[in-house]
N, C-alpha and C positions, 0 to 999 in steps of 0.2 A: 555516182557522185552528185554535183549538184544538177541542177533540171533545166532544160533553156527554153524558154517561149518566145519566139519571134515577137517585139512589139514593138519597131522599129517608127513606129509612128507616133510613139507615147514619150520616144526620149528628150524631144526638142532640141534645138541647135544648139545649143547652150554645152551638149555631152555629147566630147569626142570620142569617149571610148568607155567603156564595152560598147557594143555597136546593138546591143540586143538584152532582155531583161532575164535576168540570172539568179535564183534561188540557191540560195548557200544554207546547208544545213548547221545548224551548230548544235553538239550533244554537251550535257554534264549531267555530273549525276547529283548537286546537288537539288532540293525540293525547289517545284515552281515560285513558290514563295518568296523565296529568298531574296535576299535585297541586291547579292551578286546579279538576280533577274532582273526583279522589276525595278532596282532604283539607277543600273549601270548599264547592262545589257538593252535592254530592253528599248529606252532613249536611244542608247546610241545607234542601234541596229535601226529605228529608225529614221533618226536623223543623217544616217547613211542612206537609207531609200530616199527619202526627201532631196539631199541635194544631188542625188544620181539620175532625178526626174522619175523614178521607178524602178532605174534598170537593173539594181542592185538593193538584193532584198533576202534578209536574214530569214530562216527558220528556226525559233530553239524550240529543240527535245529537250528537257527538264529532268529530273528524277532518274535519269536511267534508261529510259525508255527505249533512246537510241544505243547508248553506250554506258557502260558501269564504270568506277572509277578505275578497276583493274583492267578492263578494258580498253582501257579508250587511247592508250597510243596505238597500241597492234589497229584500233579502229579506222584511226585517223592516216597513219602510214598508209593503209591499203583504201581510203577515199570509203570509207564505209560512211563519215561524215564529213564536211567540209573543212567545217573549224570546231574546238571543243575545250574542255576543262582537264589540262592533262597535270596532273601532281606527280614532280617528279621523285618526290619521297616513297611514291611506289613503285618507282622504276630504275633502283640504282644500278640495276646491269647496264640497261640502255644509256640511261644518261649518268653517267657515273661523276662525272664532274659538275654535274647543273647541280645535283643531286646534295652537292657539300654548300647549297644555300640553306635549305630549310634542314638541314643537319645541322647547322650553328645558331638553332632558335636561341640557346641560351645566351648569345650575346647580343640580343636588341629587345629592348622593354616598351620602344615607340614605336607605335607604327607605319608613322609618318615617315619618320628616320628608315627605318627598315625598308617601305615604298621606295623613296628614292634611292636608297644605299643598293638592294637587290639590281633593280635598273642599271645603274648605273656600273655596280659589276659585270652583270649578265652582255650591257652592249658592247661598253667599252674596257674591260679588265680582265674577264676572259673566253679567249676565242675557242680554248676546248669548249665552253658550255655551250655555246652556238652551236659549235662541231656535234655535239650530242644530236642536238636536235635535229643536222641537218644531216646526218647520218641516217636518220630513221625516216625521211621523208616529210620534213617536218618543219616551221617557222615558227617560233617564239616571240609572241611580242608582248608579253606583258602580263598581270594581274592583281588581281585584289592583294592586299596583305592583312591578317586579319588581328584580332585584338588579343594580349596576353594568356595564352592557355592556362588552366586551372587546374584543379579534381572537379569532376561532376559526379557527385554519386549516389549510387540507390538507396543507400543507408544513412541514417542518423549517426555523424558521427562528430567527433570534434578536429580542433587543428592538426592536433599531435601527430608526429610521426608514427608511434606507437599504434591509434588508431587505422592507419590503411597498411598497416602489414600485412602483408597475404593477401590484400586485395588484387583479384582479377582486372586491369586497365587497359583500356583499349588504348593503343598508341599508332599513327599512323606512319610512325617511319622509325627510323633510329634512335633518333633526339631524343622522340616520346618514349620511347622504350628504355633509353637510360635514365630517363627520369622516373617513369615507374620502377625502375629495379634499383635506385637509390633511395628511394623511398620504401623497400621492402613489399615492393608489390609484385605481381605478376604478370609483366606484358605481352598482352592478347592482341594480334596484328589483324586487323582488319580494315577497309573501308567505311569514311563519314558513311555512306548508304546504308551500314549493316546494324549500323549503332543503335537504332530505336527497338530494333524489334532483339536487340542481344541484349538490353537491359532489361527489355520487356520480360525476356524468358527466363531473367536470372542468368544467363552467361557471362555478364561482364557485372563489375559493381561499382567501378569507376571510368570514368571518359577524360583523360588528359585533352581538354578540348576548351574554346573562349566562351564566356557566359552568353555571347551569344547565339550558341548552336542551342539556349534552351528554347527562343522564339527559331528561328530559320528551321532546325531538327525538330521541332515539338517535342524535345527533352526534357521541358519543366514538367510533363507531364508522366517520368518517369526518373525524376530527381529529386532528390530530398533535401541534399546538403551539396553545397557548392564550398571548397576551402578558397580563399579568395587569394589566398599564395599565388602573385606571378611565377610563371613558369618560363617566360620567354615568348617570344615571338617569331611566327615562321615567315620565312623569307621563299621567292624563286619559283612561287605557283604562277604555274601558266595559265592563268583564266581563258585566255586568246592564245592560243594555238593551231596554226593554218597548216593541214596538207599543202607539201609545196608547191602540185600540179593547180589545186584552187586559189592558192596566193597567186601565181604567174597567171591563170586567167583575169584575175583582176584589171589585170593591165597597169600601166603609170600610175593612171589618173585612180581608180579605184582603190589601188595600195593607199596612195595617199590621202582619201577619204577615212579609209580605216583608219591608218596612222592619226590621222587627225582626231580621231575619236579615242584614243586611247589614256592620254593624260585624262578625260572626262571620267573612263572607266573604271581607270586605277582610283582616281581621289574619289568616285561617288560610292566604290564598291565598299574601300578603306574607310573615309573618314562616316561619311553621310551613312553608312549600310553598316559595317560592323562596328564602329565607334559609337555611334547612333544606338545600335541593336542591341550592344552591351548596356546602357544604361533602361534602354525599352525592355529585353528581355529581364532584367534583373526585376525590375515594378511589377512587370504581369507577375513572374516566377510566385512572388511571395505573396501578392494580392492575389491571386487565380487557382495557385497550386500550395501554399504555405511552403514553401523550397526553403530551407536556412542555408544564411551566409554567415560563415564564419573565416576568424583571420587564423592563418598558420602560426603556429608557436616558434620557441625558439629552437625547440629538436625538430622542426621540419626547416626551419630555414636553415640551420644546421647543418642537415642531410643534404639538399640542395650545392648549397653552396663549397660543399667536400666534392660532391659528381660536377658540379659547372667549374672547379679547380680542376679538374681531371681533362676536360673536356676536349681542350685543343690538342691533346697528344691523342689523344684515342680517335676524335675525325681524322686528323693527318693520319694516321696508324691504318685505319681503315679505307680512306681515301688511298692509298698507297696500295693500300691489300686489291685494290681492283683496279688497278693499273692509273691510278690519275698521274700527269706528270704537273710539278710546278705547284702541288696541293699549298702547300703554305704560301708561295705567290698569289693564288685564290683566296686565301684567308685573311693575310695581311691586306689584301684590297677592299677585301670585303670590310673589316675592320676598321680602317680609314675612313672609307667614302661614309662609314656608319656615322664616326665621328664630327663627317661634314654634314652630313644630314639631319643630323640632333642641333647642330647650330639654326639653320635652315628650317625648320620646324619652329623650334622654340620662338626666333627673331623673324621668320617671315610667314611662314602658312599661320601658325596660332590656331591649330582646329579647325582652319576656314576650308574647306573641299575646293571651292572656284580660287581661292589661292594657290593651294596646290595645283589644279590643274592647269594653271600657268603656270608656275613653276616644274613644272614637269614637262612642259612643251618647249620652255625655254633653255632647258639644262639639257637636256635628251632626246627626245621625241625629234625636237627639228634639227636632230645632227642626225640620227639613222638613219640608216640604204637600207636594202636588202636586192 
C-alpha cells in the first residue's frame, strides 16, 4: 500500500497528525495529459503536501500503469493503490445502486447541474450508494462530471439516423449502450483506455463519448465526424476513491485536508478541464485534423428522444433486476436535486469554476463525515 519514511523532523509544529511522511499512490487510467491530471489532481495533490508541511504526499500512475479501468476496484479493495479513478458504470455488480447515477445520463444536459446534483445524491439521498462502496473496501468522495456525450466517429458521415445504422459504438456502461442501440448501432463495451487503438484498428466506428476525449484521448486523430447531438451527461464517477485502510491512516486532520480539496477538484476537472476541453478540442480537431461537426437531424433526435421516453422504466427494470431496493427513491432524488442544481448553475456559478467550488464546499463538502 502506501510507503512510510520517517521524517519527523520535516513536519513542524504546526501538524498534529500523521506524525511521519506518507506516499499515497493514486492510479487512473485515464492519459497523463488529461486535465482530470494536470488541471484538478495534480494542484490539489499538492496543495495537500504543502499544508501538510510534506507529510502527506500523492503519487499519480496515469494511463494505466498501475491500474486499468476494469481494474481498478478489485485494485483499490485489495490496497494494490491508495486512492484511484473508479467508474462505476463498469461495476454494476459491485456497486449496483451507485451505478443508477451515470445510468440516468440521459437526464442532465449541464454539467454543472449534474456536479452538484450526483454529490448531493451520493452523500445525502442515498445510503445504499455509500454502502456499495463500503462494502468493497472502499470510500467515495467525489469527481469530475464531464461534458454532453456525442458520436465520434471514424467515417464521413452525416446527422441522420439513417447514417450510423450498424455502426459498431463503443459505450461504456448501459446508458451508452441504449443509446447506441436506439440509434440502430451496435454497442461494443469496452474501457476509455481501449478506445484509441479499437478505432485505430477499425474495431469500433463510433465513440459515444464528449468532444473532449478528442484532445484528453488523442481521438481527433482518429475521428472524422463528430454528430454534435447531445446525448446526456454522466453522473456518480469516482475520480477520488480511497481504500478504506489509507483513508483511516489519514487520520482527522488529513481527511480533512483531502476533503478540503475536493469542491477545487470537482469544479477544475468539470468546468475548467472538460468544459474548457470541449471548446479547446473542438478548434485543434478541425484546424489540426479537419474532423467535421455536424448537427443531428430530426430522425436522430427522433430516435433519441423515443429511447430517453423509455428510459426510466428500463433503469428501475434493471436496477430492481440486480437487487437495488428503493430504485425509484434514488431516481426521484436524483431528479430533484437535478432541478436544484440547474437553478444554482444558471443564477449562481455562471461557468465560474472558483464559484462552484464555493458552492460546493458550502452545500456539501462542509456537512460530510466519514
Amino acid at each position: 500500500m502506501h510507503n512510510k519514511v520517517i521524517l519527523a523532523a520535516a513536519l513542524g509544529a504546526a501538524l498534529a497528525a500523521p506524525a511521519a511522511a506518507e506516499t499515497y499512490n493514486y492510479a487512473t487510467f485515464v492519459p497523463p495529459a488529461s486535465s482530470n491530471n494536470t488541471l484538478a489532481l495534480e494542484p490539489a495533490f499538492a496543495k495537500i503536501a504543502e499544508e501538510s508541511g510534506g507529510a502527506i504526499d500523492f503519487k499519480l500512475f496515469a494511463g494505466g500503469q498501475l491500474l486499468g479501468g476494469r481494474e481498478m476496484l478489485a485494485g483499490l479493495r485489495d490496497g494494490i493503490a491508495d486512492a484511484g479513478f473508479v467508474a462505476p458504470n463498469y461495476f454494476i455488480s459491485e456497486l449496483p445502486s451507485a451505478a443508477m447515477l451515470p445510468d440516468m445520463m440521459p437526464f442532465g444536459g449541464d454539467p454543472v447541474a449534474v456536479a452538484g446534483a450526483m454529490l448531493e445524491t451520493m452523500f445525502f439521498d442515498c445510503p445504499a450508494c455509500m454502502e456499495d462502496y463500503t462494502k468493497n473496501n472502499l470510500v467515495y468522495l467525489g469527481g469530475q462530471v464531464p461534458t454532453p456525450y456525442r458520436l465520434l466517429c471514424s467515417g464521413e458521415i452525416d446527422g441522420s439516423a439513417d447514417a450510423v445504422k450498424g455502426l459498431r459504438m463503443r459505450g461504456g456502461g448501459t446508458a451508452m449502450s441504449r443509446t447506441s442501440e436506439a440509434l440502430g448501432g451496435i454497442a461494443v463495451s469496452m474501457t476509455a483506455g481501449d478506445m484509441y487503438e479499437a478505432m485505430e484498428r477499425g474495431q469500433l466506428d463510433c465513440i459515444v463519448g464528449p468532444t473532449a476525449w478528442l484532445k484528453q484521448y488523442s481521438l481527433a486523430e482518429v475521428v472524422k465526424t463528430v454528430v454534435e447531438e447531445p446525448l446526456g451527461v454522466v453522473a456518480g464517477l469516482g475520480l477520488v476513491t480511497f481504500n478504506r485502510q489509507s483513508w483511516d491512516d489519514l487520520g482527522a486532520e488529513g481527511q480533512q485536508m483531502v476533503l478540503r480539496q475536493m469542491p477545487f477538484i470537482v469544479a477544475q476537472s468539470t468546468v475548467t478541464g472538460y468544459m474548457g476541453d470541449d471548446d479547446r478540442a473542438r478548434e485543434m480537431a478541425i484546424n489540426d485534423h479537419g474532423v467535421s461537426f455536424v448537427t443531428g437531424d430530426e430522425s436522430m433526435k427522433s430516435a433519441l428522444a423515443m429511447a430517453n421516453d423509455k428510459a426510466r422504466d428500463i433503469i428501475l427494470s434493471e436496477a430492481a433486476e440486480r437487487g437495488v431496493e428503493n430504485a425509484e427513491a434514488i431516481m426521484d432524488a436524483y431528479v430533484a436535486n437535478l432541478e436544484k442544481w440547474r437553478k444554482i448553475s444558471d443564477e449562481q456559478v455562471k461557468g465560474e469554476a472558483a464559484v462552484l467550488e464555493q458552492v460546493l464546499w458550502d452545500e456539501i463538502y462542509s456537512k460530510v463525515s466519514f
